[in-house]
C-alpha positions, 0 to 999 in steps of 0.5 A: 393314502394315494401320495397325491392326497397326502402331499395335498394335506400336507400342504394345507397343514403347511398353510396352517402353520404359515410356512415359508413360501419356499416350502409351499413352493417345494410341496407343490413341485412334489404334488405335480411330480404325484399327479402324473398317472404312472405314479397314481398308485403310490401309496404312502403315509403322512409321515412318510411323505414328510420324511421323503420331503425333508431328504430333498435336497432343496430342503437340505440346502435351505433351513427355513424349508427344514424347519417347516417340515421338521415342526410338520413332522413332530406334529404328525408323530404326536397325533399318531401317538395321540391316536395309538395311545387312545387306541390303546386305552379302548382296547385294554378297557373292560368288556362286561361281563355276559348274561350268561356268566351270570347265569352260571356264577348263580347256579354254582352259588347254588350248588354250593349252598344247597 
């Protein structure tokens, strides 16, 4: 995901969770820096982003800016362990068994018998 759009999403989950006008602030600063064109490219998760927020310096000399994004961070890391966990459970679910398959355990059935 474009850094940009991340930073976006993550402002909009912040309105979400009514973050102190600090933070929006801080995110919003962060979303002007991504819109330049040099930094177009910049490719990065949601949690990434969020792990970049938390080591500014604004967030580390202000707790409520901290606590926003800390209780963002935990959310993101839940829904991603939602999403590996149903992940999971699609893949390891079982496939059925093809025509085919069938086909042959009945020819084996009959060789056995006859």
């Amino acid at each position: 995901m474009n850094a940009r759009d991340g930073l976006v999403r993550i402002r909009e989950r912040l309105v979400e969770n009514d973050a102190r006008p600090s933070t929006l602030k801080l995110v919003d600063t962060m979303i002007d820096r991504a819109s330049d064109a040099a930094t177009e490219g910049v490719q990065a998760t949601q949690a990434q982003l969020i792990r970049l927020l938390i080591r500014t310096p604004a967030a580390n000399s202000d707790v409520g800016i901290y606590d926003d994004l800390v209780r963002l961070e935990a959310e993101v890391q839940e829904a991603s362990a939602r999403r590996m966990a149903e992940a999971e459970a699609a893949a390891n679910r079982p496939l059925p068994k093809s025509r085919k398959y069938y086909k042959q355990q009945k020819q084996q059935n009959k060789r056995a018998r006859g």
